[in-house]
N, CA, C and O atoms as CSV, one atom per row, in Angstrom:
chain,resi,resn,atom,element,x,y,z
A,1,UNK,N,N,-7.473,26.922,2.112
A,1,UNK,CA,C,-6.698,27.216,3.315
A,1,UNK,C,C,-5.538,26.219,3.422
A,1,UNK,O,O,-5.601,25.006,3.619
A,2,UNK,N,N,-4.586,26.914,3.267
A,2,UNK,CA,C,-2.927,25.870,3.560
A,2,UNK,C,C,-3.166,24.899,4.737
A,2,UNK,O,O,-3.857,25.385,5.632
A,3,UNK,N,N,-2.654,23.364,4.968
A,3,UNK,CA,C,-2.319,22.683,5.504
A,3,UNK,C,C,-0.937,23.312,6.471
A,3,UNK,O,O,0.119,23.792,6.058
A,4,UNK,N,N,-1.553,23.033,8.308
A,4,UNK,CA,C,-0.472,23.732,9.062
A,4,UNK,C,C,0.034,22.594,9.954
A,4,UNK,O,O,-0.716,21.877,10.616
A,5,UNK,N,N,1.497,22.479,9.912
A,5,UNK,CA,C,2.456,21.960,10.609
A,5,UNK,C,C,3.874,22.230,11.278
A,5,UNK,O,O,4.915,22.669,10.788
A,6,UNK,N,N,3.536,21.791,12.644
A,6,UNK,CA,C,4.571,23.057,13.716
A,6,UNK,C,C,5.369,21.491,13.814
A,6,UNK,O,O,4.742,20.442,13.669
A,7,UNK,N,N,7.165,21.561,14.141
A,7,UNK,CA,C,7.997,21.042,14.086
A,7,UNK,C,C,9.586,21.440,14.841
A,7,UNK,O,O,10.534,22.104,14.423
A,8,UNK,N,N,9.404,20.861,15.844
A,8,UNK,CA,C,10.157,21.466,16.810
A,8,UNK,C,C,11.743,21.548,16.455
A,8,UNK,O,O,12.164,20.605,15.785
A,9,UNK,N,N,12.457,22.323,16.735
A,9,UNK,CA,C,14.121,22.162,15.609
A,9,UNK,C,C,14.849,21.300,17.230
A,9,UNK,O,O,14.660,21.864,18.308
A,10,UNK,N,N,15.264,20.592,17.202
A,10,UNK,CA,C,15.945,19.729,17.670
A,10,UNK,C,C,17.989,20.127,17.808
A,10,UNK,O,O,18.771,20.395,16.896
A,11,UNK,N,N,18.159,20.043,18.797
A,11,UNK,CA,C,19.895,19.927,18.935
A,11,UNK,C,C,20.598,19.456,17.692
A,11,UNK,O,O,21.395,20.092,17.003
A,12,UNK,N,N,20.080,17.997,17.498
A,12,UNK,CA,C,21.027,17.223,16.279
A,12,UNK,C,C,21.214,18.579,14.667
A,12,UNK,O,O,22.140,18.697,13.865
A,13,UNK,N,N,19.799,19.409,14.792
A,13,UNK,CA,C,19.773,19.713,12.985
A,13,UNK,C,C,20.513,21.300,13.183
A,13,UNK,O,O,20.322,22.332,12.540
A,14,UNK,N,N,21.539,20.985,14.494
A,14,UNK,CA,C,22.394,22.594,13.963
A,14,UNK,C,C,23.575,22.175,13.578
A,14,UNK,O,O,24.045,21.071,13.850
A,15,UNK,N,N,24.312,23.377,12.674
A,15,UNK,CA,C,25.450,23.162,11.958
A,15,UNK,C,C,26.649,23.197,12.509
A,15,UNK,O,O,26.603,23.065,13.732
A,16,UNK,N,N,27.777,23.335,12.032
A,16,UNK,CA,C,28.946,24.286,12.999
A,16,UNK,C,C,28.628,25.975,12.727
A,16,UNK,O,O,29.369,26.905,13.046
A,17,UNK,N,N,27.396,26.054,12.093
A,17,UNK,CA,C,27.942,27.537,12.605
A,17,UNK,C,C,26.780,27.984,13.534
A,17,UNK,O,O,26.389,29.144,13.663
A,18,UNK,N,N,26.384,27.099,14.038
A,18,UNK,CA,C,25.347,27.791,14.919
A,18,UNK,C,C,23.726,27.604,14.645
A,18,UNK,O,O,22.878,27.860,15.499
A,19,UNK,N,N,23.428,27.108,13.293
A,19,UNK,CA,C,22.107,27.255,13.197
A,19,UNK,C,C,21.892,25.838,12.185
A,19,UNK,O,O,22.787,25.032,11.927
A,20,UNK,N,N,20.268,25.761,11.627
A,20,UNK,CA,C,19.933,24.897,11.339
A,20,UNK,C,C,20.090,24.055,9.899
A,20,UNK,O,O,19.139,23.774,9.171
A,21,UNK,N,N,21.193,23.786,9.696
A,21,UNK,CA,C,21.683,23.028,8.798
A,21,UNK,C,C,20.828,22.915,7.164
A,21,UNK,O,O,19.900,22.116,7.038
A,22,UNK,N,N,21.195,23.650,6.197
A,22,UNK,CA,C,20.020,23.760,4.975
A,22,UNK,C,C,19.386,22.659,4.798
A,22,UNK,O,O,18.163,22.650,4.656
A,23,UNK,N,N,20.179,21.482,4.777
A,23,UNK,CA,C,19.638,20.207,4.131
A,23,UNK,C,C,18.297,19.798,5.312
A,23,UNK,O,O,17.278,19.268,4.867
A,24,UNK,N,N,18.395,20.028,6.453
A,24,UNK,CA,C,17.827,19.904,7.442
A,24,UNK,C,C,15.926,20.403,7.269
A,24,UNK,O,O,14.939,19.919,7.824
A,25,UNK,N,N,16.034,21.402,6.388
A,25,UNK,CA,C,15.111,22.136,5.666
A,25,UNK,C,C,13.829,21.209,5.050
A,25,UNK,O,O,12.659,21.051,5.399
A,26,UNK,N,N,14.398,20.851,4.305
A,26,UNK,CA,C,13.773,19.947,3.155
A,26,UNK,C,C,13.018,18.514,4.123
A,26,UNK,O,O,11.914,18.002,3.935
A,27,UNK,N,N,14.006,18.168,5.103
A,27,UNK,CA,C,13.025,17.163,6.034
A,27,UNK,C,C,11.820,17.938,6.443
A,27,UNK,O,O,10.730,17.398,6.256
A,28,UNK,N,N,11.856,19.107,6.965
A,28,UNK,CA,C,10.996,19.868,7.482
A,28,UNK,C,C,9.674,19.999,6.755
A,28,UNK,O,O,8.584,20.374,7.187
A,29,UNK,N,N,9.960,19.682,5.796
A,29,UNK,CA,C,9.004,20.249,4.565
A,29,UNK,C,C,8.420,18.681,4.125
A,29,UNK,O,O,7.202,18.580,3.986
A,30,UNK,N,N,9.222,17.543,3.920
A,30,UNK,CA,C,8.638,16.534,3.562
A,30,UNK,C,C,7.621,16.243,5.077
A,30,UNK,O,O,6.395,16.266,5.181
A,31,UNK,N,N,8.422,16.040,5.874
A,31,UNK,CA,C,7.110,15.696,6.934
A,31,UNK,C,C,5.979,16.705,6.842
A,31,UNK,O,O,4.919,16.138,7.110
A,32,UNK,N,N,5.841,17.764,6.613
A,32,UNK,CA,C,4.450,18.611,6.588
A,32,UNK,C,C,3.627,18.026,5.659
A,32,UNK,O,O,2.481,17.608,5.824
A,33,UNK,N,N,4.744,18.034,4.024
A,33,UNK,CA,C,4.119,17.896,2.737
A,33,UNK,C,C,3.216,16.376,3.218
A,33,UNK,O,O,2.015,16.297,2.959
A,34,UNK,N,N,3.968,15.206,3.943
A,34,UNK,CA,C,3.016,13.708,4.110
A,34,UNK,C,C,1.720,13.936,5.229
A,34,UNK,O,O,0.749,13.197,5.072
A,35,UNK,N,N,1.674,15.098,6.531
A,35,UNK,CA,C,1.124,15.620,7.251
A,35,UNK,C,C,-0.139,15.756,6.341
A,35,UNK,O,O,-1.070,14.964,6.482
A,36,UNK,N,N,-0.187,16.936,5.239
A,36,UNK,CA,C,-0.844,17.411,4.831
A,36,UNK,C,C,-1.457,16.459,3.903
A,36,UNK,O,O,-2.679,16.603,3.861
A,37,UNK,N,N,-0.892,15.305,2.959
A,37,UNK,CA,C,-1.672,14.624,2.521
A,37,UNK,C,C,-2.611,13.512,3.015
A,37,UNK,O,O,-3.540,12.832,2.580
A,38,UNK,N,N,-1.635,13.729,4.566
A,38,UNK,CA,C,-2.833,12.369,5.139
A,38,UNK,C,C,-4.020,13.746,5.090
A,38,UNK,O,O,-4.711,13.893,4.082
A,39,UNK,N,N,-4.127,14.543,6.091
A,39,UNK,CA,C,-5.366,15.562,6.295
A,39,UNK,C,C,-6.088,15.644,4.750
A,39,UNK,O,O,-7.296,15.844,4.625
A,40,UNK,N,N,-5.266,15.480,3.719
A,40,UNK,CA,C,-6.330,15.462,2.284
A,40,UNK,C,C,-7.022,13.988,2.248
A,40,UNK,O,O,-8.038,13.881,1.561
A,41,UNK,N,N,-6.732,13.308,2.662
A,41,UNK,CA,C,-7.345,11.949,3.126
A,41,UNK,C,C,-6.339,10.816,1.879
A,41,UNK,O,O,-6.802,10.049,1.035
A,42,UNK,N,N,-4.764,11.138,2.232
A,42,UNK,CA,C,-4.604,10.384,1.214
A,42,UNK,C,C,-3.360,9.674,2.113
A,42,UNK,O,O,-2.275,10.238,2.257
A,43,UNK,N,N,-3.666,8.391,2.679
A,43,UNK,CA,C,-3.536,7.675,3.551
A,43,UNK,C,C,-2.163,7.431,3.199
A,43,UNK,O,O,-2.036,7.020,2.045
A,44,UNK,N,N,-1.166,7.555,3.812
A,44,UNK,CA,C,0.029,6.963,4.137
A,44,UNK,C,C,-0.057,5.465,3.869
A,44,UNK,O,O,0.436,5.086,2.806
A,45,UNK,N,N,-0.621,4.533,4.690
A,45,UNK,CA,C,-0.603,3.322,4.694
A,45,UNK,C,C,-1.442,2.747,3.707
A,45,UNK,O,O,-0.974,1.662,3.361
A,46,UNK,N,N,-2.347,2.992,3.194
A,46,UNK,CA,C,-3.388,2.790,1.985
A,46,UNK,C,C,-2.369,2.952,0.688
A,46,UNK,O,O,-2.637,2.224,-0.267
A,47,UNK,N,N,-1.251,3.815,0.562
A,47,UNK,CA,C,-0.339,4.312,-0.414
A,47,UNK,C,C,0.929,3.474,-0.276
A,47,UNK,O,O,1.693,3.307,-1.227
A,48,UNK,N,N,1.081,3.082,0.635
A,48,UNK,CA,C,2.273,1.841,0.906
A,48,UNK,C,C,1.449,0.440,0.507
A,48,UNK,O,O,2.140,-0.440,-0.006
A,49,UNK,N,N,-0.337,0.096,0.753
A,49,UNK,CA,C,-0.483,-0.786,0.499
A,49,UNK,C,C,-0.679,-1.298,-1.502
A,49,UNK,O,O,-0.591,-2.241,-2.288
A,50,UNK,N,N,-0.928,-0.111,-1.412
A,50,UNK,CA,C,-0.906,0.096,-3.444
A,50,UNK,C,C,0.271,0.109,-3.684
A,50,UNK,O,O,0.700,-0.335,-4.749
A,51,UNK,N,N,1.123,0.666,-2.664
A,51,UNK,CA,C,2.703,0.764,-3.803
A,51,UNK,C,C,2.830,1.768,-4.381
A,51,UNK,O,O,3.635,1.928,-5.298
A,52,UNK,N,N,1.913,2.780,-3.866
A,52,UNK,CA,C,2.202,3.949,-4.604
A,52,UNK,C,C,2.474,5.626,-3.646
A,52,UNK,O,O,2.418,5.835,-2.434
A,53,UNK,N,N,2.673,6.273,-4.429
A,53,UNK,CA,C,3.073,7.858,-3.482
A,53,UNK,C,C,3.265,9.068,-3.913
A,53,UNK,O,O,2.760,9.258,-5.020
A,54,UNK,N,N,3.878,10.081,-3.397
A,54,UNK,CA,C,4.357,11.231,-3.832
A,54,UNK,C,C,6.124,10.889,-4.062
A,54,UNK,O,O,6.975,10.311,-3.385
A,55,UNK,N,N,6.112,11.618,-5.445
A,55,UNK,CA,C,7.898,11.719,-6.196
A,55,UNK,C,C,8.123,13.215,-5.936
A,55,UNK,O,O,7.317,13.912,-6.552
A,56,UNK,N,N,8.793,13.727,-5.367
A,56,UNK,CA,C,9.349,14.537,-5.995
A,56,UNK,C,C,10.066,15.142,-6.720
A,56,UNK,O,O,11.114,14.834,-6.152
A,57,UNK,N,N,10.462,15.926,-7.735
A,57,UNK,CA,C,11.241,16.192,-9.479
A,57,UNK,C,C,11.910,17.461,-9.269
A,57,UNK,O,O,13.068,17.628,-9.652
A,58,UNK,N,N,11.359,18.207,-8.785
A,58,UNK,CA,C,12.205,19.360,-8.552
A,58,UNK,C,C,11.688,20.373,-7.451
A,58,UNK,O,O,10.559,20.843,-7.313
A,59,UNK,N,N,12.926,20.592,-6.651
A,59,UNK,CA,C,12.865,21.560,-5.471
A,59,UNK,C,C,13.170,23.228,-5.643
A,59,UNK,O,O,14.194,23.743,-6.092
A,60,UNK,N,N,12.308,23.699,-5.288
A,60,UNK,CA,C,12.923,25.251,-5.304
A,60,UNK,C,C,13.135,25.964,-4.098
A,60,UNK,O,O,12.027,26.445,-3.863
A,61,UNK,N,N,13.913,26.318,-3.187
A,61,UNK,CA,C,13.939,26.760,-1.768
A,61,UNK,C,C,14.580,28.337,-2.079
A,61,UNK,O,O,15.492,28.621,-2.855
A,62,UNK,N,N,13.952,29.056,-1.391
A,62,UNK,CA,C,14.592,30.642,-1.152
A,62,UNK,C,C,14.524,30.610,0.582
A,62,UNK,O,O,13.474,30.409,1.190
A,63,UNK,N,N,15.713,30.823,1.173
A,63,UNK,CA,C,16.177,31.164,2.180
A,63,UNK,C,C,16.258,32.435,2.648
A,63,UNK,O,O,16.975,33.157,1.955
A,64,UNK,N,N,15.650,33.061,3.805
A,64,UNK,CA,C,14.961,33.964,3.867
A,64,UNK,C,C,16.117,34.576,5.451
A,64,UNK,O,O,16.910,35.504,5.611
A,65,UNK,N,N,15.593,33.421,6.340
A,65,UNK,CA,C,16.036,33.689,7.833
A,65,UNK,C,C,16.898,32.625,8.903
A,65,UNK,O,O,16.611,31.446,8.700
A,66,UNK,N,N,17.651,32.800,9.727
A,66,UNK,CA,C,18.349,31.271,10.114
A,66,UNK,C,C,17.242,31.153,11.012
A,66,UNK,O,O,16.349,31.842,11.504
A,67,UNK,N,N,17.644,30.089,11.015
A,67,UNK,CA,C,16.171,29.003,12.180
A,67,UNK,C,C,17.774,28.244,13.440
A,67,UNK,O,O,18.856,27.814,13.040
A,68,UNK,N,N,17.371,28.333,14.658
A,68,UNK,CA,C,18.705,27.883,16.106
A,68,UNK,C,C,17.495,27.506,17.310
A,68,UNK,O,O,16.363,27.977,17.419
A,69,UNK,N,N,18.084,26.638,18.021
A,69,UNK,CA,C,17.374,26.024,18.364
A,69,UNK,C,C,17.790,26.875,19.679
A,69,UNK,O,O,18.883,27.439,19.720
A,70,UNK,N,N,16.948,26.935,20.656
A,70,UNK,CA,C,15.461,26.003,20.839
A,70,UNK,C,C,14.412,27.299,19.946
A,70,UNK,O,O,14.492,28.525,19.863
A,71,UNK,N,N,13.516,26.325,19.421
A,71,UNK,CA,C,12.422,26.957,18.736
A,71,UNK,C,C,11.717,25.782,17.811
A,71,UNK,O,O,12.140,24.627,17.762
A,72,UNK,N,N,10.874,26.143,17.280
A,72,UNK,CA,C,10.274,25.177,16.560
A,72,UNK,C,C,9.692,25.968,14.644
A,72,UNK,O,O,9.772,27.128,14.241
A,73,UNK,N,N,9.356,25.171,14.199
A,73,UNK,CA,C,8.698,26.091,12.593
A,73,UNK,C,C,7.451,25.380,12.726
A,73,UNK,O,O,7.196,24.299,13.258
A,74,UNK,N,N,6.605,26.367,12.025
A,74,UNK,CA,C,5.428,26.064,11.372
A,74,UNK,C,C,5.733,26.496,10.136
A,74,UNK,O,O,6.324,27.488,9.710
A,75,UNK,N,N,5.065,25.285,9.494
A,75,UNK,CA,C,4.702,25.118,7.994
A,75,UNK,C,C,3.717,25.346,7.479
A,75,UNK,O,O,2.757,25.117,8.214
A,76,UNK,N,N,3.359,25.864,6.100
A,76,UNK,CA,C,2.143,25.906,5.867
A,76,UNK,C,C,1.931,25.586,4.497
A,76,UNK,O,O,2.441,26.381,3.707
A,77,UNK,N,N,1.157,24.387,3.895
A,77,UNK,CA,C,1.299,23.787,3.012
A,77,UNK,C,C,0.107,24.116,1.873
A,77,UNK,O,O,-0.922,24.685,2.240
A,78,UNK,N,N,0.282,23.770,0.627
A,78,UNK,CA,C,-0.955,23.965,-0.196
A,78,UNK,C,C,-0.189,23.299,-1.073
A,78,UNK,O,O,1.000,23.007,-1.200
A,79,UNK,N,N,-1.389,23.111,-1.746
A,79,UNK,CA,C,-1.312,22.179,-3.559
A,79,UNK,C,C,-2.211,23.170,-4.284
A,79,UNK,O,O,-3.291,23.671,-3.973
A,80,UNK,N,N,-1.275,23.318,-5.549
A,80,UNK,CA,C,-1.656,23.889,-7.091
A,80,UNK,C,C,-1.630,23.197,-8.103
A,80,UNK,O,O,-1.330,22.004,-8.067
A,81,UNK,N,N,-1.921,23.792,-9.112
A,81,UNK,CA,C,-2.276,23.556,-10.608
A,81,UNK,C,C,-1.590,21.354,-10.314
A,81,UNK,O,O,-0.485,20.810,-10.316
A,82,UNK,N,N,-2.917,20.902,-10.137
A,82,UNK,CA,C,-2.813,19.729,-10.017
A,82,UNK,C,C,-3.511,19.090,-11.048
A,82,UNK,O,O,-4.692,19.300,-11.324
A,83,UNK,N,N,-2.606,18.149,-11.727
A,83,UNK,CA,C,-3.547,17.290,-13.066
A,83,UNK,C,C,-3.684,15.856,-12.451
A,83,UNK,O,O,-3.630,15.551,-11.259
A,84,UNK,N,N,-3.857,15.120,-13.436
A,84,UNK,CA,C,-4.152,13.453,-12.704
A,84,UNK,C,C,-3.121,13.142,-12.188
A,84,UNK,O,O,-3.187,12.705,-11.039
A,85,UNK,N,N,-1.443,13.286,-13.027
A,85,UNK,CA,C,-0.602,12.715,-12.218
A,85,UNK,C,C,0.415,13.819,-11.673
A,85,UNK,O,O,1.144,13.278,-10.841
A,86,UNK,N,N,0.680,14.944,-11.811
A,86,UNK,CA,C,1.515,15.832,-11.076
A,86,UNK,C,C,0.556,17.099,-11.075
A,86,UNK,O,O,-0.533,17.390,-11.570
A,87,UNK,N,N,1.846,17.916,-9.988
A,87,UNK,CA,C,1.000,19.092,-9.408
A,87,UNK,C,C,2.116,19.738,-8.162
A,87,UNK,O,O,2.738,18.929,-7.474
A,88,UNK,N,N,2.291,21.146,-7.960
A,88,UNK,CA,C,2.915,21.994,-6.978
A,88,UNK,C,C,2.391,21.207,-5.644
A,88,UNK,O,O,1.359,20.611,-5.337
A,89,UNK,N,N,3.436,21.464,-5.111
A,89,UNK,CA,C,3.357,21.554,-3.729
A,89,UNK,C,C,4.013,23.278,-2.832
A,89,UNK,O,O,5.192,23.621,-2.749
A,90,UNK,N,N,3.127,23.832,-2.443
A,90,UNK,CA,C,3.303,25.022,-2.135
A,90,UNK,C,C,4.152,25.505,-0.858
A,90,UNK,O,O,3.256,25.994,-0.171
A,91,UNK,N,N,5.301,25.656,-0.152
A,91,UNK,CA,C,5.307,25.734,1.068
A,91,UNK,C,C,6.043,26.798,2.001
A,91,UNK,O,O,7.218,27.042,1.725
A,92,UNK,N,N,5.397,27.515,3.188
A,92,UNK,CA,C,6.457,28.185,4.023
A,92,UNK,C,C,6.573,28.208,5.577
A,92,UNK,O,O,5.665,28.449,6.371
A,93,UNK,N,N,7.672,27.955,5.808
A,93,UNK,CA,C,8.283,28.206,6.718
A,93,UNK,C,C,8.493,28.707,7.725
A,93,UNK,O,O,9.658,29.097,7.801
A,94,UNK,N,N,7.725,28.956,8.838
A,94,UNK,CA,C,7.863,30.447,9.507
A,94,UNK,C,C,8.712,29.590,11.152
A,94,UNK,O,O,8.533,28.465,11.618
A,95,UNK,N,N,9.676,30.811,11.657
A,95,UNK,CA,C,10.037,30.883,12.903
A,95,UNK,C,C,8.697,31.072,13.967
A,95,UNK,O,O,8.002,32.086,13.899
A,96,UNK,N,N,8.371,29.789,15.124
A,96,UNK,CA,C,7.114,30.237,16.035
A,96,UNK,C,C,7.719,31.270,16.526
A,96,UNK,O,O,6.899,32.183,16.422
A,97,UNK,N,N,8.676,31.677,17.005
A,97,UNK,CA,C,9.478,32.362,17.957
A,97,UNK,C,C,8.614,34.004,17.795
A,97,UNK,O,O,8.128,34.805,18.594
A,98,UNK,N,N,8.728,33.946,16.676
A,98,UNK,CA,C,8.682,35.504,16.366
A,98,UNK,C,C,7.891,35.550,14.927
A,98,UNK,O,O,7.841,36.671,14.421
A,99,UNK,N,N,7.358,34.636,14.306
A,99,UNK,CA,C,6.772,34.625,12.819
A,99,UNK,C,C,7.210,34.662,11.507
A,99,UNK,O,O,6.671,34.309,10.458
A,100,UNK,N,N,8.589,35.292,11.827
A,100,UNK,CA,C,9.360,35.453,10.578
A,100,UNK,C,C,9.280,34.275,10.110
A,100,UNK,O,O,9.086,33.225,10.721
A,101,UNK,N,N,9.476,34.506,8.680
A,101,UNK,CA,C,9.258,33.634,6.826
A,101,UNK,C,C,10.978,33.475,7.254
A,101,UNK,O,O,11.653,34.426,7.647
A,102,UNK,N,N,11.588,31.814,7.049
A,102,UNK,CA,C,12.754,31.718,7.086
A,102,UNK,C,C,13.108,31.131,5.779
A,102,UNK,O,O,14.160,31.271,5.155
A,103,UNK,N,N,11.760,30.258,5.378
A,103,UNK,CA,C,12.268,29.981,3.852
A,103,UNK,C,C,10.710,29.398,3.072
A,103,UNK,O,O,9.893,28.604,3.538
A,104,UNK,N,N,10.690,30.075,1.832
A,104,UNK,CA,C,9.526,29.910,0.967
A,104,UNK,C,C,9.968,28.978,-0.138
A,104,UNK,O,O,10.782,29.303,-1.001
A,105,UNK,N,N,9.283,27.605,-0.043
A,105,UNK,CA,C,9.337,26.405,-1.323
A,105,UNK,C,C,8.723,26.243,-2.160
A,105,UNK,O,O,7.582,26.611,-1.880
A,106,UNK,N,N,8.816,25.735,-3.490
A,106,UNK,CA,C,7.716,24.901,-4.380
A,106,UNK,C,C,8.175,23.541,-4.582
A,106,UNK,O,O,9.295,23.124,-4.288
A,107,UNK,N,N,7.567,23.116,-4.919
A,107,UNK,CA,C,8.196,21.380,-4.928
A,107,UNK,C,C,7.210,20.731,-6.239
A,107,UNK,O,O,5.983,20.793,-6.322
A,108,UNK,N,N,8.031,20.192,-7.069
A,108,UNK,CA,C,6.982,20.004,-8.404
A,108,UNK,C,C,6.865,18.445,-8.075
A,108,UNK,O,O,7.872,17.814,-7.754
A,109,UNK,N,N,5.969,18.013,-8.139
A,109,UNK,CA,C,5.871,16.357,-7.792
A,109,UNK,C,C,5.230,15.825,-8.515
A,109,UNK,O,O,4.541,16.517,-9.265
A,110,UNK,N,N,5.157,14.128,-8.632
A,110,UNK,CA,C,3.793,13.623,-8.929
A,110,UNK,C,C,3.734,12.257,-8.481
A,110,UNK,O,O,4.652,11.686,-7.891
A,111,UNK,N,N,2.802,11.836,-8.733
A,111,UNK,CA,C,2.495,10.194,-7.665
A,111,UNK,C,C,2.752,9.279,-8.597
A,111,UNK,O,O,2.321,9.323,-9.750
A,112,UNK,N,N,3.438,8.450,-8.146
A,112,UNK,CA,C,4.314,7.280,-9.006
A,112,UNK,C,C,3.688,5.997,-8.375
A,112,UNK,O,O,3.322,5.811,-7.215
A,113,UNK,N,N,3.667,5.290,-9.289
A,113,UNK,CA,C,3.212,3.631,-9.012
A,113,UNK,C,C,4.613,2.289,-9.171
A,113,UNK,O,O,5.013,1.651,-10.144
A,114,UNK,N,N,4.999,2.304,-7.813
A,114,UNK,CA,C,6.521,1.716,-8.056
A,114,UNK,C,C,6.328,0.594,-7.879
A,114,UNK,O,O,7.374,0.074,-7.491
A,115,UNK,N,N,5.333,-0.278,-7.969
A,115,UNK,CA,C,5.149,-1.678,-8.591
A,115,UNK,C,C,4.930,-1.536,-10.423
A,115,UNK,O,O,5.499,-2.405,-11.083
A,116,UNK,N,N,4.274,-0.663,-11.043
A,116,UNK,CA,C,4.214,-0.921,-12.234
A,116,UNK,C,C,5.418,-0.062,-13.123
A,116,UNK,O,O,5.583,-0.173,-14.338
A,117,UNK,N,N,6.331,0.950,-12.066
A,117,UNK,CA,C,7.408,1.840,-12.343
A,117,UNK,C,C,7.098,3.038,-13.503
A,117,UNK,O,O,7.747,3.401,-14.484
A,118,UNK,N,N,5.830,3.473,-12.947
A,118,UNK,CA,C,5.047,4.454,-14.052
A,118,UNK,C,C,4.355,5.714,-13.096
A,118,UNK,O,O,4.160,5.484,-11.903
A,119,UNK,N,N,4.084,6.718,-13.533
A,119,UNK,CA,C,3.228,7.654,-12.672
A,119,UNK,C,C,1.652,6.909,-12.645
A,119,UNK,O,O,1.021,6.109,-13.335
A,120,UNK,N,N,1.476,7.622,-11.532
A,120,UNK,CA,C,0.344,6.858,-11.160
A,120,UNK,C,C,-0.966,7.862,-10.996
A,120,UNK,O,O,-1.003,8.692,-10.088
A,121,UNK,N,N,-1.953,7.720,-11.884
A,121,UNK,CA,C,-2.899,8.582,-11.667
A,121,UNK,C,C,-4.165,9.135,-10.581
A,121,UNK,O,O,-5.178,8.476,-10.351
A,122,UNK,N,N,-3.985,9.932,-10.228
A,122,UNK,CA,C,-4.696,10.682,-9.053
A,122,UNK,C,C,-6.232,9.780,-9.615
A,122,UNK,O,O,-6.607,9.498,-10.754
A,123,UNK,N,N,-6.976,9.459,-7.996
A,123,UNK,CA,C,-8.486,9.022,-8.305
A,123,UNK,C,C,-8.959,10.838,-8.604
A,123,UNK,O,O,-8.324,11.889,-8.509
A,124,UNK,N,N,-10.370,10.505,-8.991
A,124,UNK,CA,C,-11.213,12.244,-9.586
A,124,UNK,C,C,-11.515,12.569,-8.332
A,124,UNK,O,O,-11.658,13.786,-8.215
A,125,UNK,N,N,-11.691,11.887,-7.211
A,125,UNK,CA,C,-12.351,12.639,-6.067
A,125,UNK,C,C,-11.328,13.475,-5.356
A,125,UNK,O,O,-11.606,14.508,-4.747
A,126,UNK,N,N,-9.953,12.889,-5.489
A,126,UNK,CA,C,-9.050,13.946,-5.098
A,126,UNK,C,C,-8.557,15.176,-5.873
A,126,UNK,O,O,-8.084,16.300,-5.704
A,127,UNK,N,N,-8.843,14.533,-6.574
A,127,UNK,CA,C,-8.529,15.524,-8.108
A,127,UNK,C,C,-9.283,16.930,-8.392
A,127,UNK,O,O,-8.725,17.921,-8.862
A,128,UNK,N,N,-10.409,16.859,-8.090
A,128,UNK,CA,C,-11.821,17.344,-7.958
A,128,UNK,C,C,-11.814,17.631,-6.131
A,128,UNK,O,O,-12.903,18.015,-5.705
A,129,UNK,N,N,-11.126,17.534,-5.486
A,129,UNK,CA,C,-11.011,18.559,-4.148
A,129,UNK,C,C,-10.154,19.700,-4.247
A,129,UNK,O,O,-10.395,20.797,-3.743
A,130,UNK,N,N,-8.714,19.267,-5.204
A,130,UNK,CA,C,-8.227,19.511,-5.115
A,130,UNK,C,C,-7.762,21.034,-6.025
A,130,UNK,O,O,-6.987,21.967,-5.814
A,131,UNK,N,N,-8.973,20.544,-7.401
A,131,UNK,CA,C,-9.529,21.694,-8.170
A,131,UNK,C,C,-10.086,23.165,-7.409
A,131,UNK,O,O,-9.892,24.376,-7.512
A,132,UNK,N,N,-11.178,21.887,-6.306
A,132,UNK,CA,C,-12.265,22.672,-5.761
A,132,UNK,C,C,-11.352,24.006,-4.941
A,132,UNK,O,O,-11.858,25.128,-4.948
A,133,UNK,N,N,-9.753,23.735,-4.132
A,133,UNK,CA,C,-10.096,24.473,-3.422
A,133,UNK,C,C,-8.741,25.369,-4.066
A,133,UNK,O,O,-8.271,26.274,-3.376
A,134,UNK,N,N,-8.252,25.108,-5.195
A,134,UNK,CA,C,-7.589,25.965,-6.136
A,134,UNK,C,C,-8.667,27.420,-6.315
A,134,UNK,O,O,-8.436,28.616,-6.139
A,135,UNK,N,N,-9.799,26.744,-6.703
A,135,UNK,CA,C,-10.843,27.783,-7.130
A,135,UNK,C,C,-10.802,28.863,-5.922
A,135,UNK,O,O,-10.312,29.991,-5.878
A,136,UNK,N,N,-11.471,28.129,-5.000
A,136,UNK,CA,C,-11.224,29.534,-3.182
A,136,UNK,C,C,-10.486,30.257,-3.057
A,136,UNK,O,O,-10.743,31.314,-2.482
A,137,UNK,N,N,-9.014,29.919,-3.650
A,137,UNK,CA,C,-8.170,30.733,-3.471
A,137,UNK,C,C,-7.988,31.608,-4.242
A,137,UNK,O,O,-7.278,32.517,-3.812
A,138,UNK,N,N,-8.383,31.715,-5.327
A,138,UNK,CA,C,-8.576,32.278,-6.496
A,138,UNK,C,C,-9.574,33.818,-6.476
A,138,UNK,O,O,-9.807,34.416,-7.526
C-alpha cells in the first residue's frame, strides 16, 4: 500500500500564469518521498547522524493537470525493484479538490554515504520489507 501525503499549494508556488510553477512539483514530491521514508522507519535524524541518505539520479515527471491555489495535493508514494543500494521511487499526484492525477513520477535513487563519498548499502531488514511488500503488490 503506497505511502500518503496531502500538501497544501501555498500563494508563493504560483507562476505568472496563474498556476503552480513545474519546478514547484518536485518539492512536492521530495517532502512525501522523506514523509514516506520516515513511516518505513528510516529516520531522518538517525540518517543525518550516519551521514547518510537518499540521492536522487534521475527524475521522470509526466504532467497531467494544472494544480492553483487554494487547494492542496495528495501524494502517494511507493518503492520498487529495490537492491542494497538503489531502487524506484514511485509517485502521484492528485488534486484534493476534485482527485484528478496532475502529475505521475519515478525517481531512480539510491542511498549514498557522504562521509565515505560512496553508495551506501541498505541494512536486510529494510531491504527484506521492502521485498516483502513488492511481493503484495504483485
Amino acid at each position: 500500500m503506497p505511502h500518503t501525503t496531502e500538501i497544501p499549494i501555498l500563494w508563493s508556488h504560483m507562476d505568472a500564469n496563474g498556476h503552480v510553477n513545474n519546478g514547484v512539483y518536485q518539492s512536492y514530491f521530495d517532502e512525501a518521498r522523506i514523509q514516506a521514508l520516515e513511516k518505513e522507519g528510516f529516520s531522518i535524524q538517525e540518517m543525518r547522524e550516519k551521514k547518510v541518505g537518499p540521492v536522487m539520479v534521475k527524475a521522470e515527471l509526466s504532467y497531467h493537470k494544472p494544480l492553483h491555489h487554494p487547494d492542496s495535493v495528495r501524494i502517494e508514494t511507493g518503492f520498487r525493484d529495490m537492491s542494497k543500494i538503489k531502487g524506484k521511487v514511485i509517485q502521484n499526484m492528485f488534486r484534493v479538490s476534485d482527485g484528478a492525477l496532475v502529475c505521475a513520477a519515478i525517481f531512480s535513487a539510491l542511498f549514498f554515504d557522504f562521509e565515505k563519498n560512496r553508495p551506501w548499502k541498505l541494512p536486510d531488514t529494510f531491504l527484506e520489507k521492502f521485498k516483502a511488500e513488492e511481493k503484495q503488490k504483485a
